[in-house]
C-alpha positions as CSV (number, residue, x, y, z in Angstrom):
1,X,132.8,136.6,-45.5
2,X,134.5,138.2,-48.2
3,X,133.5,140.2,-50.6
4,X,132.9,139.2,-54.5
5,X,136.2,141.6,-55.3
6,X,138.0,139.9,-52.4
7,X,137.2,136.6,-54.0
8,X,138.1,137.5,-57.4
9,X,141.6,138.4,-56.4
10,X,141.8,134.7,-54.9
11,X,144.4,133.1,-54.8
12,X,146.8,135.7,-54.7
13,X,148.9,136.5,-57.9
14,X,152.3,136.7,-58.8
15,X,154.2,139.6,-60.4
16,X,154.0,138.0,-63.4
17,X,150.0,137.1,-62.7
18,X,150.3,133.0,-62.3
19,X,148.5,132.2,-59.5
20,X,150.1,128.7,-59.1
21,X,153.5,129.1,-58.8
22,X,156.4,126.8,-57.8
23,X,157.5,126.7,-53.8
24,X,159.8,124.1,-52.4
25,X,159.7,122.3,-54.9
26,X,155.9,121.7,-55.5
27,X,152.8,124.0,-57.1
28,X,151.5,126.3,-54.3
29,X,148.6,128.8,-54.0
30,X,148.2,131.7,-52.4
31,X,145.0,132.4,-50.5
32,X,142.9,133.1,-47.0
33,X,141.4,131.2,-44.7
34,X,138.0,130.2,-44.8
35,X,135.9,131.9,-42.5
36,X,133.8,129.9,-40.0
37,X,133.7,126.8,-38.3
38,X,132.0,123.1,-38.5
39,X,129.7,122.2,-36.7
40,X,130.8,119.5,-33.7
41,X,126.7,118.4,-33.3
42,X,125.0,118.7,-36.5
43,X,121.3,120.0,-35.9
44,X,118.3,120.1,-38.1
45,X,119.0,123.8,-38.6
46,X,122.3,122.7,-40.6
47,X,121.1,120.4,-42.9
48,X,118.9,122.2,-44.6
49,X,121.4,125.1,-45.7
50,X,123.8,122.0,-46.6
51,X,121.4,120.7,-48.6
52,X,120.8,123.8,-50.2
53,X,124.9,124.3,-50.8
54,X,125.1,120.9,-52.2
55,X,122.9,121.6,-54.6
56,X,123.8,124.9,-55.9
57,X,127.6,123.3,-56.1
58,X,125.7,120.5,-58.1
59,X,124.7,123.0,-60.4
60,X,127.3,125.2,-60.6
61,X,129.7,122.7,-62.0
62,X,127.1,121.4,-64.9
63,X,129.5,123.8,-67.4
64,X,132.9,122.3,-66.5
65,X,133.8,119.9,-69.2
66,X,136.6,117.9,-67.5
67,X,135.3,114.8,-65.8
68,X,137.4,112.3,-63.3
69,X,136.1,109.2,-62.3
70,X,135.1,108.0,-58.7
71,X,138.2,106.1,-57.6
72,X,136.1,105.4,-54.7
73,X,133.1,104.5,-56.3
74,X,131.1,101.0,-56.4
75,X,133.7,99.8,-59.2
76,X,136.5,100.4,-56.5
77,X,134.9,98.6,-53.4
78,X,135.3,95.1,-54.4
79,X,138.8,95.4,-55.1
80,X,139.3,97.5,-51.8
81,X,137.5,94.6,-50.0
82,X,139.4,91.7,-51.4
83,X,142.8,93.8,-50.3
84,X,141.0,94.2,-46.9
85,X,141.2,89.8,-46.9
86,X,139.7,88.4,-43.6
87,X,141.2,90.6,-41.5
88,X,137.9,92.2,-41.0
89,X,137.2,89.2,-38.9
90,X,140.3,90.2,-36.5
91,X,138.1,93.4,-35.9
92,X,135.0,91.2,-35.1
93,X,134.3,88.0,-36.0
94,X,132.2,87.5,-39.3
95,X,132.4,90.8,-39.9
96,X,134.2,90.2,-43.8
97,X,131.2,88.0,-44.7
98,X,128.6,90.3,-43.6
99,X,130.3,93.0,-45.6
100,X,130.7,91.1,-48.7
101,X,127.4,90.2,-48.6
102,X,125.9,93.3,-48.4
103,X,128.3,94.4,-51.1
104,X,127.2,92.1,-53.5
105,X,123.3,92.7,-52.5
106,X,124.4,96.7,-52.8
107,X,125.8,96.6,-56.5
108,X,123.6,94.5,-57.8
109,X,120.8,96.9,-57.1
110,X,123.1,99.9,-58.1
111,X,121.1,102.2,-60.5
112,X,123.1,103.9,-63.8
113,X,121.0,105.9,-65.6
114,X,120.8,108.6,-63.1
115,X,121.8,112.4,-63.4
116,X,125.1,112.9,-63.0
117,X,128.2,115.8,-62.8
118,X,130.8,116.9,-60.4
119,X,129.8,115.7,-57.0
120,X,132.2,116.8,-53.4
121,X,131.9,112.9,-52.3
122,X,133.2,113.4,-49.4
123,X,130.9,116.3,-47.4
124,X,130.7,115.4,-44.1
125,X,130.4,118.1,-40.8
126,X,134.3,118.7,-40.5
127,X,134.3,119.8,-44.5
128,X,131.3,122.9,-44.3
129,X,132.3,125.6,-42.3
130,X,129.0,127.9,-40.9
131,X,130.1,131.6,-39.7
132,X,126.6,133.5,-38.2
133,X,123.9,130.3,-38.9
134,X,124.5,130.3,-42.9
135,X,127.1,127.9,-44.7
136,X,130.8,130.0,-45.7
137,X,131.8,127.5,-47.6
138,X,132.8,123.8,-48.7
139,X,136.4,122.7,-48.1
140,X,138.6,119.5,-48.8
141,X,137.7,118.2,-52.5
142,X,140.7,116.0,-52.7
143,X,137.9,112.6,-53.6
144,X,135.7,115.1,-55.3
145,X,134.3,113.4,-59.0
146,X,131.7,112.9,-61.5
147,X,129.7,110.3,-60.7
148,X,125.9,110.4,-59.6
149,X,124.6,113.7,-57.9
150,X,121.9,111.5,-55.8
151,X,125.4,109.5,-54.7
152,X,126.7,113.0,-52.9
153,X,123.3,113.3,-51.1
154,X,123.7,109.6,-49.7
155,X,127.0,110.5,-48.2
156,X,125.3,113.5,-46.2
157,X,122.5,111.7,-45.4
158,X,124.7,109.2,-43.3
159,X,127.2,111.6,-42.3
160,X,124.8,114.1,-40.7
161,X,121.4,112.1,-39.9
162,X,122.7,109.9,-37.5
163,X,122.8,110.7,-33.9
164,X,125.3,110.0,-31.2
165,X,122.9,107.0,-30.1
166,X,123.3,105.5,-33.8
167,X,119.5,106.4,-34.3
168,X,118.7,107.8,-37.8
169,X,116.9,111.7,-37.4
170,X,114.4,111.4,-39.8
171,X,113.8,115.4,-39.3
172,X,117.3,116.1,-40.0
173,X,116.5,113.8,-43.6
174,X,113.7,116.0,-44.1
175,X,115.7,118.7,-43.9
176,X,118.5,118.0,-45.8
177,X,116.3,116.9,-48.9
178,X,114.0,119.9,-48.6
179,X,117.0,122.3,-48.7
180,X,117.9,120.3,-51.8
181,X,115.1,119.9,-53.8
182,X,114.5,123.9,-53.0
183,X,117.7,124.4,-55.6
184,X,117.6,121.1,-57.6
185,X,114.6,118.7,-57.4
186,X,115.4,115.4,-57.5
187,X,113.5,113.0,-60.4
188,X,111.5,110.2,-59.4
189,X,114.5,107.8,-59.9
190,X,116.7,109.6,-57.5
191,X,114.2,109.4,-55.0
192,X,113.6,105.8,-55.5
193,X,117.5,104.9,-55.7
194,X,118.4,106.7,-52.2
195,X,117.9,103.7,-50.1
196,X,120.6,102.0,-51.7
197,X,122.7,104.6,-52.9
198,X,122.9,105.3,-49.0
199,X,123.8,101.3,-48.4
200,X,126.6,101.8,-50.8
201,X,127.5,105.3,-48.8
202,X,127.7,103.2,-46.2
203,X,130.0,100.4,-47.5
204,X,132.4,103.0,-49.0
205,X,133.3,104.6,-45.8
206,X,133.4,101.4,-44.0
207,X,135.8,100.1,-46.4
208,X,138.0,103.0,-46.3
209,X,138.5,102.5,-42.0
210,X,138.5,98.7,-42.3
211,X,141.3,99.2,-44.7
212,X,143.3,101.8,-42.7
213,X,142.3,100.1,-39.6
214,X,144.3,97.0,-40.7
215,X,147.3,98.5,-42.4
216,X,148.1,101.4,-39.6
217,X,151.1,100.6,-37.5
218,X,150.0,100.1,-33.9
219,X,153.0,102.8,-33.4
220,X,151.6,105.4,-36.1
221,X,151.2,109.1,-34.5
222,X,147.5,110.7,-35.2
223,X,147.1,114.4,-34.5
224,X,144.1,114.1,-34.1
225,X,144.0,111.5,-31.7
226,X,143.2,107.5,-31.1
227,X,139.6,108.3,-31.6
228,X,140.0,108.7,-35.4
229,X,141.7,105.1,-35.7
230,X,138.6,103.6,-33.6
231,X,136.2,101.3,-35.9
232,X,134.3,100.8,-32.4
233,X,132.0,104.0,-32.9
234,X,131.3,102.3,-36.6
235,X,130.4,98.9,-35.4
236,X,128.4,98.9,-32.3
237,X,125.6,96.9,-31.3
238,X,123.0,99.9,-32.6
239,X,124.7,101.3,-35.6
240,X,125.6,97.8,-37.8
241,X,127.9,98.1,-40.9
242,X,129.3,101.3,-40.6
243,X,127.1,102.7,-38.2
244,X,125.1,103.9,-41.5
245,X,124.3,100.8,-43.3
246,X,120.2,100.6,-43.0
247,X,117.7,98.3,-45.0
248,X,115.3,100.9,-46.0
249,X,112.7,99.4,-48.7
250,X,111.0,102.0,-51.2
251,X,107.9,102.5,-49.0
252,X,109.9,104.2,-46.4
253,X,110.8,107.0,-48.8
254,X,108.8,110.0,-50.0
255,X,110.2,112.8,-51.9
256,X,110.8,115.0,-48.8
257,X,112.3,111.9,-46.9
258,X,113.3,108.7,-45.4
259,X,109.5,108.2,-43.6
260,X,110.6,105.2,-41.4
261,X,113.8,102.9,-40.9
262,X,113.6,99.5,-40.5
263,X,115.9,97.6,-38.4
264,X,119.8,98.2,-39.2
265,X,122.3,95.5,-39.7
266,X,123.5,94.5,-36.3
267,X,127.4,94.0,-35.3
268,X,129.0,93.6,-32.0
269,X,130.9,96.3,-31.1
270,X,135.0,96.4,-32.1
271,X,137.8,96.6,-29.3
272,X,139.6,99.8,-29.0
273,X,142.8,100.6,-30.6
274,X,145.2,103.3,-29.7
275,X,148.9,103.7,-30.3
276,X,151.5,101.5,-28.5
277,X,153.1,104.2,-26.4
278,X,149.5,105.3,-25.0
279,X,148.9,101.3,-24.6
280,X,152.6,101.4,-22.6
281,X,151.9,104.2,-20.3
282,X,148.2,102.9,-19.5
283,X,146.1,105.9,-21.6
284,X,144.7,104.3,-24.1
285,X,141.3,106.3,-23.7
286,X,138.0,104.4,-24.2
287,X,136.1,104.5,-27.5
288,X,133.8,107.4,-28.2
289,X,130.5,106.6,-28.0
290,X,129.7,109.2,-31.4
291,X,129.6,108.0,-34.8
292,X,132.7,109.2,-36.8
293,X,132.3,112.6,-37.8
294,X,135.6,112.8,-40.8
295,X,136.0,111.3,-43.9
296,X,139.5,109.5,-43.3
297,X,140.3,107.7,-45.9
């Protein structure tokens, strides 16, 4: 890790001491990797340190004035579902009713008057880096906002308490919320909105694929490979919408935790989709059975 000199100095500075300075054309900084990698297999011994980093982020940005609104928030997801059409239904049949329905069930439930600040939005495994068991540090705040700080803890708890069987890991919940509450405790109301904060967690990253799914030419080149363009993993038989999208009523909550799950939203599982020369040459490789692990948007 570097030290706190070796962070001041960051990003590097010109001559004239502007660290953002114009290169090809665009603004550029100058700086160092992060060190450290994500983890592949989130395990219980992860979440709570990302808890814990969530939090402290959560609280380190309660000074900064500027704001910028969720894009990608609840306001955005009708109008994101409405450009999606009924081409959900191409992916599997019913599949734009089920989602609209839930929507509407989702924001009408939405809670306001919750605390709120600058939130990452977007913290899933492939944006914390670990180097020797402890976090290094958060990358890739391109959909960070203000919006609700419960609403950031939502999006980790479906990103890294599902396994690769689409079961929810109640101790991996635990975890993530006791690392949190450790920094920041939640208030009674935060607690009690999770459920379906989480259901709109859910819809958001749902919507995102469905929409890229549909409008990404069958030719399009993806470095990293036909499994990102796969809504399969995200619509199987176990997971339901999203792979994430769970009824969870208030009694299955306590303030360490999800206690219970009840059944998730079923969906049958989405063909495969690779790009046409793979399709051509007889490649196209099968779906992964895993849950998405990126935040592609």
């Amino acid at each position: 890790p570097l030290s706190a000199a070796e962070t001041e100095a960051l990003p590097v500075r010109a001559c004239d001491g502007a660290n953002l300075n114009p290169l090809a054309g665009r603004i550029a900084a100058i700086t160092t990797f992060l060190p450290g990698v994500w983890p592949r297999r989130p395990t219980v011994a992860h979440c709570g340190p990302l808890g814990a980093a969530m939090a402290r982020m959560h609280l380190a940005g309660e000074d900064y004035a500027p704001t910028r609104a969720n894009a990608l928030g609840p306001q955005g997801w009708p109008p994101l579902l409405a450009r999606c059409g009924d081409s959900g239904d191409a992916v599997r049949p019913g599949l734009t009713g089920e989602v609209r329905t839930a929507l509407d069930a989702t924001l009408a439930a939405w809670p306001g008057a919750l605390p709120r600040g600058h939130i990452h939005a977007d913290l899933f495994p492939d944006n914390v880096f670990f180097l020797d068991h402890a976090i290094s540090g958060l990358i890739d705040f391109y959909f960070a906002a203000t919006d609700l700080y419960a609403y950031d803890i939502a999006v980790c708890l479906n990103a890294w308490c599902f396994e690769p069987d689409f079961s929810f890991n109640i101790t991996k919940s635990r975890a993530l919320l006791r690392g949190y509450q450790a920094v920041r405790p939640l208030s009674a109301a935060e607690t009690e909105a999770l459920p379906v904060l989480c259901r709109g967690a859910a819809i958001r990253f749902l919507l995102t694929r469905l929409y890229d799914w549909i409008n990404t030419p069958d030719d399009a080149l993806d470095a990293q490979g036909p499994a990102r363009l796969l809504l399969a993993p995200a619509l199987s038989p176990a997971g339901g919408i999203g792979g994430r999208l769970w009824r969870l009523s208030r009694a299955d909550w306590s303030r360490s935790g999800p206690m219970a799950a009840a059944s998730p939203i079923r969906a049958p599982a989405a063909g495969r989709r690779c790009c046409a020369s793979a399709r051509r040459n007889g490649k196209c490789p099968a779906p992964s059975a895993r849950p998405p692990t990126t935040a592609w948007n």
